[in-house]
C-alpha positions as CSV (number, residue, x, y, z in Angstrom):
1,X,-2.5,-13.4,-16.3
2,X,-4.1,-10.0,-16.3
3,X,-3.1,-7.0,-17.8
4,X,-2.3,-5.3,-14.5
5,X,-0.6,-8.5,-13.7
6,X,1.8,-8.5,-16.2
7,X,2.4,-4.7,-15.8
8,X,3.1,-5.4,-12.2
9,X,5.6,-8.1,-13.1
10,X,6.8,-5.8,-15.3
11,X,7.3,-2.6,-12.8
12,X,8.8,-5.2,-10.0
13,X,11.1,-7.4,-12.4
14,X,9.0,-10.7,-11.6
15,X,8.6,-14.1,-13.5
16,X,6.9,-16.9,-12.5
17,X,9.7,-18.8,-10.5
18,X,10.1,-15.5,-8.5
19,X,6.6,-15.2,-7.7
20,X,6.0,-18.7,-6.7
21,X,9.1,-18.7,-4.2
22,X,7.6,-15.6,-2.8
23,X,4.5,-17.0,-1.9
24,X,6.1,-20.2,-0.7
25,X,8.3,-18.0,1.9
26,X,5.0,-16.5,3.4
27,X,2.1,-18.7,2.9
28,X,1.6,-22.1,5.0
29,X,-0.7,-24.5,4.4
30,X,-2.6,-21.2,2.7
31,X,-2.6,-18.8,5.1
32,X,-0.4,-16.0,5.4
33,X,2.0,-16.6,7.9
34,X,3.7,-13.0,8.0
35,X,3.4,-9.7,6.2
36,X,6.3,-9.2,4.1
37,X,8.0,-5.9,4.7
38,X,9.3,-5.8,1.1
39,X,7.4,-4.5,-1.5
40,X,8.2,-7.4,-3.8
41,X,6.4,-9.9,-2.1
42,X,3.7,-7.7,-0.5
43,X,2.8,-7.8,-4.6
44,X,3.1,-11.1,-4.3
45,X,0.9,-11.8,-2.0
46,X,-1.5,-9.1,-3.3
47,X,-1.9,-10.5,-6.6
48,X,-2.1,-13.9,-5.0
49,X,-5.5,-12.4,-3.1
50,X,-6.9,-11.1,-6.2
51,X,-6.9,-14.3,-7.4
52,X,-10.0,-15.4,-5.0
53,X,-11.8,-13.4,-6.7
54,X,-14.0,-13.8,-10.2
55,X,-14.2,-11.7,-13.0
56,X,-17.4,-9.6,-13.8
57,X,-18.5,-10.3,-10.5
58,X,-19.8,-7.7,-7.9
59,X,-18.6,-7.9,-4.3
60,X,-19.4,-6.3,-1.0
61,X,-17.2,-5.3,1.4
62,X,-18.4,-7.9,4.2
63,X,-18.2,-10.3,1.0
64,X,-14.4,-9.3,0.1
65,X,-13.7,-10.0,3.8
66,X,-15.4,-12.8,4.1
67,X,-12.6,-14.2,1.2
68,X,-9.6,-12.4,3.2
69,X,-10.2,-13.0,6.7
70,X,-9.4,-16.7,6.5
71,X,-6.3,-15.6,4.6
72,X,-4.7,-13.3,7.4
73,X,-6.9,-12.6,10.3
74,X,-4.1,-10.1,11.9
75,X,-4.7,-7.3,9.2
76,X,-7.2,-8.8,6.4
77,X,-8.2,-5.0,5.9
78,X,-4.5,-4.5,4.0
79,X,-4.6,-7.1,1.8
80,X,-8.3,-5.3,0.5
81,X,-7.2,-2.1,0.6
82,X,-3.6,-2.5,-1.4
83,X,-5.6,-4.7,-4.0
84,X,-7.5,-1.5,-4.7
85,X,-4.4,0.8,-4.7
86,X,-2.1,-1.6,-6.7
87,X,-5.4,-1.8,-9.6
88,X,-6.1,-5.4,-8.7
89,X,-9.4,-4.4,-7.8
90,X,-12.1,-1.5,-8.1
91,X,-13.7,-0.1,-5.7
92,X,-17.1,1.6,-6.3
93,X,-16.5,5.3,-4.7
94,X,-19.1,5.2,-2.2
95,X,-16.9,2.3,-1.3
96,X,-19.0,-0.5,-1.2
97,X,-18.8,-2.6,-4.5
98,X,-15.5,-4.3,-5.3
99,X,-14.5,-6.1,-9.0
100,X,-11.6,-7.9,-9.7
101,X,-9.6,-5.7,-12.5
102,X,-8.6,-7.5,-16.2
């Protein structure tokens, strides 16, 4: 787990168990069946996504979407964005370089 993984288990009170039965509730046969309108398992889901991606590894925007898409074709852009504003992932500020966050 990653340090901004275990702080966002920290902020939204999750374990494991919690985590996993979030995930189960909105991912079928791994793709994301519906958005959550909770923020407990949008986090979920988030860190779920930022999982796909490796450490100390450059990636593009078309690249980041290319990983998503498959994931949730209604609103793939979301789950990219809310990686970068939850600390999951960096964004270069010209905006098109992402890293996955330790």
């Amino acid at each position: 787990m990653t340090k901004i993984e275990e702080i966002l288990f920290e902020r939204f009170s999750l374990n494991e168990e919690l985590y996993q039965e979030n995930l189960n509730k909105f991912i079928k046969d791994g793709v994301l069946k519906d958005f959550p309108s909770k923020e407990v398992p949008r986090v979920c889901i988030f860190i779920y996504c930022s999982r796909m991606f490796e450490f100390d590894k450059e990636y593009s925007e078309l690249a980041v979407n290319f990983k998503l898409k498959p994931f949730y074709k209604d609103d793939f852009v979301i789950l990219r964005r809310s990686m970068v504003d939850y600390g999951l992932l960096s964004r270069t500020p010209d905006g098109t370089k992402y890293v996955r966050n330790k």
